[in-house]
Biotite code that builds the C-alpha atoms (Angstrom):
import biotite.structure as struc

atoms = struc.array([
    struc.Atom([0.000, 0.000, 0.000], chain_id="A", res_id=1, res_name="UNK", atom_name="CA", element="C"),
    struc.Atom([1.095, 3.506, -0.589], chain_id="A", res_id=2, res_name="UNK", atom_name="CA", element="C"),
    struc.Atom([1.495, 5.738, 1.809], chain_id="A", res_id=3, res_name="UNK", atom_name="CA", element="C"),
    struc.Atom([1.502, 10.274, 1.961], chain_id="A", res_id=4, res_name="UNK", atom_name="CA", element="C"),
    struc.Atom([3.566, 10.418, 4.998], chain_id="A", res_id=5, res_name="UNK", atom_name="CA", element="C"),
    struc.Atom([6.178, 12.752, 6.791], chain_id="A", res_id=6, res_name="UNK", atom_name="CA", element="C"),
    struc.Atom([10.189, 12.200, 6.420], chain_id="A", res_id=7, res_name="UNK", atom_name="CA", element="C"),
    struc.Atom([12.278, 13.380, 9.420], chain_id="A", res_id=8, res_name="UNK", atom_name="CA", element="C"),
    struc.Atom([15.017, 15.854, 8.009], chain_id="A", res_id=9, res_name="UNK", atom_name="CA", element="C"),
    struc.Atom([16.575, 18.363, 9.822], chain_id="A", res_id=10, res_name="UNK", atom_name="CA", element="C"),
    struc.Atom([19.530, 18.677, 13.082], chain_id="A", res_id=11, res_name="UNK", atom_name="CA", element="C"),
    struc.Atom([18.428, 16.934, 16.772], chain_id="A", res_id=12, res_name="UNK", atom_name="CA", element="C"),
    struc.Atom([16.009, 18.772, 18.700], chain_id="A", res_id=13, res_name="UNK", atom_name="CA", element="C"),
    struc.Atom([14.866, 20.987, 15.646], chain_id="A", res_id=14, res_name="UNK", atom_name="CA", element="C"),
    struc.Atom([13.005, 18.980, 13.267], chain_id="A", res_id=15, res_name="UNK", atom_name="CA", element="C"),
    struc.Atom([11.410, 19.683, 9.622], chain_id="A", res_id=16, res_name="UNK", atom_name="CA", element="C"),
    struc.Atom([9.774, 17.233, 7.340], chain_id="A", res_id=17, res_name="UNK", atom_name="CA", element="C"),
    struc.Atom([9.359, 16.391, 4.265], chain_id="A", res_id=18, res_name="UNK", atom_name="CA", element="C"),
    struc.Atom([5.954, 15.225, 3.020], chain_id="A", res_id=19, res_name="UNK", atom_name="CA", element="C"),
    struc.Atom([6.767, 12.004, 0.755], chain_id="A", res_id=20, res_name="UNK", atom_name="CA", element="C"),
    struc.Atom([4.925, 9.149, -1.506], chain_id="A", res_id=21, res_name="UNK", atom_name="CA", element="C"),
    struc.Atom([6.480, 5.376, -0.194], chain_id="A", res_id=22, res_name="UNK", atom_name="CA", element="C"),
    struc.Atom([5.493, 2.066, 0.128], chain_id="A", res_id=23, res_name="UNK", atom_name="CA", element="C"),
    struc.Atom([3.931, 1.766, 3.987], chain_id="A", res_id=24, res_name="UNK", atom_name="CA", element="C"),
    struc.Atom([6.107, -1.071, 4.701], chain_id="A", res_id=25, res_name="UNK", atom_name="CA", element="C"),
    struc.Atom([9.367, 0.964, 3.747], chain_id="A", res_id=26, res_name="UNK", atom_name="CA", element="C"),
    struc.Atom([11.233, 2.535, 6.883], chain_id="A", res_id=27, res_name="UNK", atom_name="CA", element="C"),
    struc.Atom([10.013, 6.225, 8.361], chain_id="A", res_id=28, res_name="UNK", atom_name="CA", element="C"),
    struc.Atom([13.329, 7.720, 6.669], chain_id="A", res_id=29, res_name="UNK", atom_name="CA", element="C"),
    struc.Atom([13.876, 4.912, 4.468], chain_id="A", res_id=30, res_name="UNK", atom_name="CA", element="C"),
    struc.Atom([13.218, 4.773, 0.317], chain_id="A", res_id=31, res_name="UNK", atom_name="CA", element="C"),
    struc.Atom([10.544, 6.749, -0.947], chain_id="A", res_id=32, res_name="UNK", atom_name="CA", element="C"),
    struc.Atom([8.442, 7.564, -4.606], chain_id="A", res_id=33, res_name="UNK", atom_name="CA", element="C"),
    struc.Atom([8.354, 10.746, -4.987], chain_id="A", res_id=34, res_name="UNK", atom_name="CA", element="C"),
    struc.Atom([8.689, 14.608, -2.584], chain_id="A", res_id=35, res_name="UNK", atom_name="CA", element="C"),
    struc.Atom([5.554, 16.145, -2.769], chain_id="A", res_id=36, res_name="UNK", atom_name="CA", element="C"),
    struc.Atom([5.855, 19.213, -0.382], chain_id="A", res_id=37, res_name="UNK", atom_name="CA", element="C"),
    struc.Atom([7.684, 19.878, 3.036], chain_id="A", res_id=38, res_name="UNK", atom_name="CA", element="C"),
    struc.Atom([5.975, 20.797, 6.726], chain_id="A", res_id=39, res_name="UNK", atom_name="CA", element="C"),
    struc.Atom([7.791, 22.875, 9.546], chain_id="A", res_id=40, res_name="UNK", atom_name="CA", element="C"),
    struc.Atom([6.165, 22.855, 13.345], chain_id="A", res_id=41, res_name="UNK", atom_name="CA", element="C"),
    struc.Atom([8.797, 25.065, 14.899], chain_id="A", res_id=42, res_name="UNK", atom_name="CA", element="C"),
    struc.Atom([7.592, 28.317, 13.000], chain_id="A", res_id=43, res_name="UNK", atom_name="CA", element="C"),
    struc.Atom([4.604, 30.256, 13.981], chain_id="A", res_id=44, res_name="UNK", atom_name="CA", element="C"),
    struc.Atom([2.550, 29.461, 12.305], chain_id="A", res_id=45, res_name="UNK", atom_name="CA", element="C"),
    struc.Atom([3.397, 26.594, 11.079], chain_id="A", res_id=46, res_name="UNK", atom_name="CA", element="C"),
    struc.Atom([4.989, 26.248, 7.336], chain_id="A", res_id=47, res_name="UNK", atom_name="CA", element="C"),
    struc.Atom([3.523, 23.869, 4.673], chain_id="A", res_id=48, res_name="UNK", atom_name="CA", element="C"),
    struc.Atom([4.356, 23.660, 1.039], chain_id="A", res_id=49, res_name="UNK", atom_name="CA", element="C"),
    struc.Atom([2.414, 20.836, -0.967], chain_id="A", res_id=50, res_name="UNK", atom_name="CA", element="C"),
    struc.Atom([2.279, 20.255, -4.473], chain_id="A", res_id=51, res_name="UNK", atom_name="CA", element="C"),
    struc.Atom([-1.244, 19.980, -5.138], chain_id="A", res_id=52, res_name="UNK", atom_name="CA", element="C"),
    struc.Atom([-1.467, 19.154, -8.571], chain_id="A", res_id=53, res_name="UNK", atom_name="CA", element="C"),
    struc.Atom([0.801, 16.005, -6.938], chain_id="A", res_id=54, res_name="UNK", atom_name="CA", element="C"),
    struc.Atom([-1.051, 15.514, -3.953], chain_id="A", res_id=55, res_name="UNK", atom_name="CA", element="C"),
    struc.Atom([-4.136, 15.358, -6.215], chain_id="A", res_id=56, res_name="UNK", atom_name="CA", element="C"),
    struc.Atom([-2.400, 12.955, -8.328], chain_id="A", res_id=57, res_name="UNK", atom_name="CA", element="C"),
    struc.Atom([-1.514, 10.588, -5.862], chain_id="A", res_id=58, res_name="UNK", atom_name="CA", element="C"),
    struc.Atom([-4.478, 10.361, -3.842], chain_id="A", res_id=59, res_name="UNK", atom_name="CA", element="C"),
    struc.Atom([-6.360, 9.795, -7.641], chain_id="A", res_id=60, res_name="UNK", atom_name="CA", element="C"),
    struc.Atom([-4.121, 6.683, -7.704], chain_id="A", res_id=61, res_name="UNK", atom_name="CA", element="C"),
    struc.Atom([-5.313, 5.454, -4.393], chain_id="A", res_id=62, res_name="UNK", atom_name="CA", element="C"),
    struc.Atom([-2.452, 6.366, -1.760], chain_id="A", res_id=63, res_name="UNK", atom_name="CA", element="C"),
    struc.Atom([-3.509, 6.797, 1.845], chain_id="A", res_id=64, res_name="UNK", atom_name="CA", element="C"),
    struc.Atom([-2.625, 9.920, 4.043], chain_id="A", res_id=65, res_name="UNK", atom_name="CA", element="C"),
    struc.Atom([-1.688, 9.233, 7.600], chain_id="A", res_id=66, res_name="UNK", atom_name="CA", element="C"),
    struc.Atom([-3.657, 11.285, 10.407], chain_id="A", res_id=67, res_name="UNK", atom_name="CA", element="C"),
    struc.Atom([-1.027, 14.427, 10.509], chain_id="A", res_id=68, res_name="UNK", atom_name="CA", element="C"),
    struc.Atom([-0.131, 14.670, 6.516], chain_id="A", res_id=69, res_name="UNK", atom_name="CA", element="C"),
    struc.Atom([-4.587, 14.192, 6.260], chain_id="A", res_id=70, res_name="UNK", atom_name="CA", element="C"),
    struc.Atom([-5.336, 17.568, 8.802], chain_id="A", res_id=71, res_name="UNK", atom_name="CA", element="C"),
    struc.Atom([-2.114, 19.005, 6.866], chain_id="A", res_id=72, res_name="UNK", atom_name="CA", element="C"),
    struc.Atom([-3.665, 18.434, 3.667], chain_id="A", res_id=73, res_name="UNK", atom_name="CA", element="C"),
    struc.Atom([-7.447, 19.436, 5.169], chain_id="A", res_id=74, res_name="UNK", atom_name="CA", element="C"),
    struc.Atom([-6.321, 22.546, 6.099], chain_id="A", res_id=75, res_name="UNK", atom_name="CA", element="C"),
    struc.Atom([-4.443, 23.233, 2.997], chain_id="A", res_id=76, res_name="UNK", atom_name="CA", element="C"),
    struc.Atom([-8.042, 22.382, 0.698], chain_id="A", res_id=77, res_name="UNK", atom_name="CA", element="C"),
    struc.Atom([-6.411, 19.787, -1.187], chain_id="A", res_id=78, res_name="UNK", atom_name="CA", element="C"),
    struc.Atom([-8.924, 17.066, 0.854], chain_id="A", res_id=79, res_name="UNK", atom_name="CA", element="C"),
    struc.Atom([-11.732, 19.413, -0.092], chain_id="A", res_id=80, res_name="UNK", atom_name="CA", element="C"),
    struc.Atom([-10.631, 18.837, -3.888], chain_id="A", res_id=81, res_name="UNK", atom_name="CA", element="C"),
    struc.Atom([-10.030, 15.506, -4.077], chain_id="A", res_id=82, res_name="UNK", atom_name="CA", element="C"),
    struc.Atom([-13.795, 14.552, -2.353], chain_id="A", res_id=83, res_name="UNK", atom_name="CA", element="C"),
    struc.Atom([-15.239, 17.032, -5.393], chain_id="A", res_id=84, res_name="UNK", atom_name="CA", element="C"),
    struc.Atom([-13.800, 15.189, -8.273], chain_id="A", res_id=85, res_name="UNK", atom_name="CA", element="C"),
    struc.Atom([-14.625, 11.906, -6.395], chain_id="A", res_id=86, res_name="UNK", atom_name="CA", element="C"),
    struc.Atom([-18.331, 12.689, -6.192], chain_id="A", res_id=87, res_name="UNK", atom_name="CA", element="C"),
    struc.Atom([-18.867, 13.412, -9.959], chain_id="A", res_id=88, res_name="UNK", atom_name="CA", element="C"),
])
């Protein structure tokens, strides 16, 4: 199954993420499809960049969002999207 998840990057204590297409049974920071965006907690507010075109794309094909990379893609309206073309 494939997976929109976050990839730990940045130094200890300050972390960043990227937001990344891989196979769920690949490690956390292990191989991965394809970069679709990147998240950062530490600023306020928070920073996300998400290719939505991408996001769209991939969640067409059937990939599954975990719960933090779902809100981050709620609040960014790409959920909101993908349910419209869905229900037509």
């Amino acid at each position: 199954m494939v997976k929109i998840r976050l990839r730990r990057v940045g130094a200890p204590k300050k972390p960043s993420y990227r937001i990344v297409v891989a196979e769920s049974t690949k490690a956390r920071n292990g191989a991965f499809i394809s970069i679709i965006g990147h998240y950062d907690p530490l600023t306020n507010p928070e920073t996300v960049e998400i290719d939505k075109e991408a996001a769209i794309a991939w969640l067409g094909k059937g990939a599954q969002p975990t719960d933090t990379v779902r809100r981050l893609l709620v609040n960014a309206g790409i959920m909101n999207k993908v349910k419209a073309t869905k229900g037509d």
